[in-house]
Structure formats: C-alpha cells, structure tokens
C-alpha positions as CSV (number, residue, x, y, z in Angstrom):
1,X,156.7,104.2,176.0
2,X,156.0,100.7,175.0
3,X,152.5,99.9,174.2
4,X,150.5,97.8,176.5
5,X,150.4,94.3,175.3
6,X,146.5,93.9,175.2
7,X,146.2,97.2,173.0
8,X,148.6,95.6,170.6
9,X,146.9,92.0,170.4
10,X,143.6,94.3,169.8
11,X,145.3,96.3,166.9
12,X,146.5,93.4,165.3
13,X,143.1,92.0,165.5
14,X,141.4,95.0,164.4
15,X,143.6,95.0,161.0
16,X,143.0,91.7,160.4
17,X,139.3,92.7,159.5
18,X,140.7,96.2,157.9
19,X,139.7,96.1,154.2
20,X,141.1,100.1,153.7
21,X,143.2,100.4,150.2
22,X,140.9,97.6,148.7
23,X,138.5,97.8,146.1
24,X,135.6,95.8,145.9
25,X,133.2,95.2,143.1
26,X,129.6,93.7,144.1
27,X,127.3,92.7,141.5
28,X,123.9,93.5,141.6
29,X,124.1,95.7,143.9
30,X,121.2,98.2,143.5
31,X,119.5,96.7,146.5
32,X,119.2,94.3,148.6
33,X,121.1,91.6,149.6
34,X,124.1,93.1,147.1
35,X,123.6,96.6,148.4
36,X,123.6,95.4,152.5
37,X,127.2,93.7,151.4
38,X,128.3,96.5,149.3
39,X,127.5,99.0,152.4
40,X,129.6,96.0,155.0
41,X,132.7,96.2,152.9
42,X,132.4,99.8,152.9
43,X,131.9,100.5,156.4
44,X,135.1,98.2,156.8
45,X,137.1,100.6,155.1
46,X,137.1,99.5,151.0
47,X,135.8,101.4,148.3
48,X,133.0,99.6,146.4
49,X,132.0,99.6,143.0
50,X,128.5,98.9,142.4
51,X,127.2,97.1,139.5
52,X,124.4,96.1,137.6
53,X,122.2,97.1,134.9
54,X,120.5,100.2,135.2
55,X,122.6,103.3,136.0
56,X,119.5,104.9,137.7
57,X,119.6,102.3,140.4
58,X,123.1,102.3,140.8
59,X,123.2,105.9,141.3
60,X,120.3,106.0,143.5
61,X,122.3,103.4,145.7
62,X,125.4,105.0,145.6
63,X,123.7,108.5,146.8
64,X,122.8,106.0,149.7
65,X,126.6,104.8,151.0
66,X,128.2,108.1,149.9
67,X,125.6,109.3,153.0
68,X,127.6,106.5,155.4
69,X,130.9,107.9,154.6
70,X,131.7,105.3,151.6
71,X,133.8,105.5,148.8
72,X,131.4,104.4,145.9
73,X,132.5,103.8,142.4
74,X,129.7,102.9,139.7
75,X,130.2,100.1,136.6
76,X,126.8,99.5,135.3
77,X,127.2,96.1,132.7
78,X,124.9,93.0,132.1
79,X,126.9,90.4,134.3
80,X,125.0,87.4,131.4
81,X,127.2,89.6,128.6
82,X,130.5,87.6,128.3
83,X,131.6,90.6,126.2
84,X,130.2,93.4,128.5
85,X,131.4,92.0,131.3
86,X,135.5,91.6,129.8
87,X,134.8,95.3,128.5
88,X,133.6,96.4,131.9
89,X,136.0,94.8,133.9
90,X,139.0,96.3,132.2
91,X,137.2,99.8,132.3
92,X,137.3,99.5,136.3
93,X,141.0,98.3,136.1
94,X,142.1,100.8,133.9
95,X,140.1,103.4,135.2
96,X,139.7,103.6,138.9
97,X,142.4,100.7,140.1
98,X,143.0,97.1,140.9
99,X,139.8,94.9,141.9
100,X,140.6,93.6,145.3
101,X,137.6,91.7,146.4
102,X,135.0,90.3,143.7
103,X,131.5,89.6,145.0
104,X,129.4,87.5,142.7
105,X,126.0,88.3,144.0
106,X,123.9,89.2,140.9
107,X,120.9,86.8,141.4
108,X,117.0,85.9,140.2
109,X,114.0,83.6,141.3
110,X,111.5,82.1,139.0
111,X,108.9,79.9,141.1
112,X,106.3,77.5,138.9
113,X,106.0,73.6,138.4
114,X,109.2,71.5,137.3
115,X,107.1,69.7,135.2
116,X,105.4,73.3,134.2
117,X,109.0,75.3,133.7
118,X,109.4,76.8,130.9
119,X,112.8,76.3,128.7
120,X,113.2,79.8,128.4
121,X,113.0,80.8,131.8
122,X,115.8,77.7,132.8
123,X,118.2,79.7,131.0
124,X,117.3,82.9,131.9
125,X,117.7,81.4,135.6
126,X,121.1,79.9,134.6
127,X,122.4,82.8,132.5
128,X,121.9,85.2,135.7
129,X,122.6,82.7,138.9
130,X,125.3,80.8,137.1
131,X,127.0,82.3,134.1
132,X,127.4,85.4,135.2
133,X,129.5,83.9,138.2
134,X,131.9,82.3,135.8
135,X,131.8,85.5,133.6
136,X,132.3,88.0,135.8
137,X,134.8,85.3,138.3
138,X,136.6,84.8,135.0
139,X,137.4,88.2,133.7
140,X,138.1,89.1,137.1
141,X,141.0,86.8,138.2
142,X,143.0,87.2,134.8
143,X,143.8,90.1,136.4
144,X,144.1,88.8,140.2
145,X,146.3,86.1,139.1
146,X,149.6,87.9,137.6
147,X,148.6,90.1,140.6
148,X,149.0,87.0,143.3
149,X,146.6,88.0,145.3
150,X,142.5,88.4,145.5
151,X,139.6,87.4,147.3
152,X,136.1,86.1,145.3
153,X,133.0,86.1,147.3
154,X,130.6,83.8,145.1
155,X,127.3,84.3,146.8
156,X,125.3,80.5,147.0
157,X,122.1,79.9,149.1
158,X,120.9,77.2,151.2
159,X,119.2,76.0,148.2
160,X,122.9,74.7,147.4
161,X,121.9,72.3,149.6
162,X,118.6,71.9,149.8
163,X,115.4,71.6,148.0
164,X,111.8,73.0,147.9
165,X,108.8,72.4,145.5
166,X,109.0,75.0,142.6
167,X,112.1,76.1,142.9
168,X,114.6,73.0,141.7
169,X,115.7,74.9,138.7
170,X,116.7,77.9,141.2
171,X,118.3,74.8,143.8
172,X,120.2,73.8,140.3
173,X,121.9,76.7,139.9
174,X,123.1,77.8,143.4
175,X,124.2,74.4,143.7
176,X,126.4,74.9,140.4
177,X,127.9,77.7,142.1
178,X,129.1,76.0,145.1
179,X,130.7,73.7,143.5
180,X,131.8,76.4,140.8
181,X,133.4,77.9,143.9
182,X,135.6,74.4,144.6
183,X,136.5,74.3,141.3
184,X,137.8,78.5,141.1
185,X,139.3,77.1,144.6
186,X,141.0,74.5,142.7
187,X,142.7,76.4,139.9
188,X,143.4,79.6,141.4
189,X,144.2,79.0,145.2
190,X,147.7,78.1,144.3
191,X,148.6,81.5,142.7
192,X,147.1,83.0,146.0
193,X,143.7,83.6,145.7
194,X,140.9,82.9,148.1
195,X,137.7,81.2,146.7
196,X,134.7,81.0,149.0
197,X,130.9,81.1,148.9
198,X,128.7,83.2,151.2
199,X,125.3,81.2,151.9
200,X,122.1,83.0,152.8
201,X,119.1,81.9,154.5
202,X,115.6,83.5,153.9
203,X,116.1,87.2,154.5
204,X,113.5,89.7,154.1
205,X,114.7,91.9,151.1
206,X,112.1,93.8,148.5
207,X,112.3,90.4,146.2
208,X,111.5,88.6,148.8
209,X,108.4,91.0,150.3
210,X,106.0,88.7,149.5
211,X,106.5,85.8,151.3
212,X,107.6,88.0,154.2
213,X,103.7,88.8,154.4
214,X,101.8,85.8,153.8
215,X,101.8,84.4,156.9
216,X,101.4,80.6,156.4
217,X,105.3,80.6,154.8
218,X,106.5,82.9,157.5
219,X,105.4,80.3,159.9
220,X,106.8,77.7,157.8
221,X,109.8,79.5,158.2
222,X,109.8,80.4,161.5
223,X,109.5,76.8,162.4
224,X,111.9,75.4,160.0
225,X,114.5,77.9,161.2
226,X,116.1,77.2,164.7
227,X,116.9,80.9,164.9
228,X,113.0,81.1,164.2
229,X,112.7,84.4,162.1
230,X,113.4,85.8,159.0
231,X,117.2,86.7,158.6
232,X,118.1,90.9,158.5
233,X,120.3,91.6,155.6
234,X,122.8,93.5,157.8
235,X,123.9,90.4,159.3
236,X,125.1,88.9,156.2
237,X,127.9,91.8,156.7
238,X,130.4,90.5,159.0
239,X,130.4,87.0,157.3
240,X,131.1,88.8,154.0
241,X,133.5,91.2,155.7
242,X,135.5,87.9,157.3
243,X,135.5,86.5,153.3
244,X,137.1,89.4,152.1
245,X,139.5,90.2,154.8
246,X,143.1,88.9,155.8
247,X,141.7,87.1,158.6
248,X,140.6,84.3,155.4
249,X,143.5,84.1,154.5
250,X,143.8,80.4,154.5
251,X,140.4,79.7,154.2
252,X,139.7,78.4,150.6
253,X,136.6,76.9,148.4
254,X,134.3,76.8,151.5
255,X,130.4,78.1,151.6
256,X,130.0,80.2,154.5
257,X,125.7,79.5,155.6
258,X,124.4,82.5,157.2
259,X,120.9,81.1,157.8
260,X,120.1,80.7,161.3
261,X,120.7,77.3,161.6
262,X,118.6,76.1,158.7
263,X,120.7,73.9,156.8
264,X,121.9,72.1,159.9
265,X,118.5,70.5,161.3
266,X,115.8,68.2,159.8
C-alpha cells in the first residue's frame, strides 16, 4: 500500500532535522550554554563529544546526557593550545570517527573599565573568544574539506553587534567571530561546507547567575528585551539543531540571533 502523501511530506521533513550517524564536537561543554547545545544535538540523534579542560567536568556532564539516552564521547584539550587542539582533533578522528558538526562555543567574560583593562586580561579574552575559534575551526576542516562536507557552528553573541559599558573588549571579540565566520564562509563554502554563527541573547546560565539576581539589570533587561525576560538555554536548541542539520544546507556565513528580539529594536 502506498503511503499517504502527508505522512511522506512529514517524513521527509522529519529527516531533514535528523542528525543520526553524525558526530558533533562542542567546545566547552561542561555546562551551560555548551552543555544545553551538546544535549539539542543529541536529542536529535548525533553523538556528541564534549570538550574542554577539566576531565572532571566533562565526565560529570556526560554522566548527565548518557541519562537522556545520548551517545557522549569525551576529548578534554585547551581550545587557546594551537598544538593541543591539532593533537586532539586527530585523536577524535582517529579514534572514535569523522567530526560532522563543529560547535565553537568555548567562551569567557571579563567586565571592568576600557580605560581600566588590563593588557593581560585582553588576551586572555581574545585567546579563549577568538583564537580558539580559528584553532579549533582550523584543525577541524582540514579534515572536513578532502571530506566535502561539514557543518561549523561558531557561537557569536549579540555583543557582535552591539555595545555596553565594560564589556567592549568582550564586544571585540564576538564581533571578530562573526565576521571570522564570513571569512570560513568564504574559503570553505565552495568545497561544501556550511559556516554559520549562532547568536545568544542574555540567558540565565551559572556564569551568568549574578546578574540574573540583581534586580536593577534584570529590569534593564527585561525592558530592553521585547520578549521581556531572560532567555532559557533549551531554546538555543532548535536554532543550533537547524545549523547543524540538512535543512541548512544552503544557508552559509550567516549569524543566527536567538535573543528575543534584542538586537532588532532601539
């Protein structure tokens, strides 16, 4: 018996979004943001290696999506290593199977005075937010390319586009990376790779617990925001999910916002 039209439209659909057979590294993904993505690719099918400094974490992390039903693979490196990275990279290639899906989330804040910031602390900022993307983005297309085929998930912020006192050096970086993204977009789109940025709002995470409870930058926020609330981390998911899936598959060196309307008012 032939099956009903409608059920096939919804199949096809369905697979579109169907990241099973794929392996996807996240970086910094011990929490947080990075964990919440890690846990969306999962639960649409991929196996996900987590990485990021301290094994501990990782494994603590990966105790949590082995609970959901996810295949989790661990490759704890510094993502600000050049050398670490190449060595760690290859490791997961040689070891567990071809990287699919790269997310570059790794990520820090540092909040004081421009005219107060420290040298130091600029490139620590730029070695984590911004180095590590090309590091890490680097060693993993050399094998995508030869490969044709591979989807990078850089992840930006709406500082990428906008400012806020004490943070420009942080604003600096993320907006490196969307335009990092264009340029990976550039040179690799034509031997079949997709290049996009994912762009979060404010979500409430354990980094950002703090301003989650003081309640004059909550309001700030809430009114600044036309969702008017702090963003949930689970609904970065389908965003990152869409990036990483065949239904991008034409959608190149693009930052995706996810911030409830922030970066489109005044």
């Amino acid at each position: 018996m032939r099956e009903p039209a409608g059920e096939t439209m919804q199949t096809n659909m369905t697979r579109l979004f169907d990241l099973t057979g794929r392996r996807a590294l996240v970086t910094g993904s011990g929490q947080g943001i990075g964990l919440a993505l890690a846990s969306g690719l999962g639960g649409a099918g991929a196996t996900v290696v987590l990485n990021g400094r301290h094994a501990d974490k990782l494994e603590r992390a990966a105790q949590t999506l082995r609970a959901q039903g996810i295949a989790v693979e661990l490759a704890p490196f510094d993502v600000t290593d050049q050398a670490a990275v190449a060595a760690g990279i290859a490791r997961i290639e040689a070891d567990h199977g071809p990287i699919d899906i790269l997310v570059n989330n790794a990520g820090l804040q540092r909040r004081a005075p421009l005219e107060d910031f420290p040298a130091e602390t600029w490139r620590e900022l730029m070695r984590t937010n911004l180095d590590a993307v090309f590091f890490v983005g680097q060693a993993v297309a050399r094998y995508m390319l030869p490969r044709k085929r591979g989807k990078i998930i850089n992840v930006c912020s709406v500082q990428s586009e906008l400012g806020r006192p004490s943070i420009a050096p942080y604003a600096a970086s993320k907006g490196a990376v969307k335009m990092l993204t264009k340029g990976m977009c550039a040179d690799w789109a034509p031997s079949g790779l997709q290049v996009n940025g994912l762009g979060p709002g404010y979500f409430a995470t354990e980094l950002t617990q703090a301003l989650v409870d003081d309640p004059d930058f909550t309001a700030w926020l809430c009114k600044r925001t036309p969702a008017g609330r702090w963003g949930k981390v689970e609904e970065l998911m389908g965003a990152a999910i869409f990036l990483a899936s065949a239904a991008s598959d034409f959608v190149n060196g693009q930052v995706l916002y996810v911030d409830g309307g922030m970066t489109s008012v005044v």
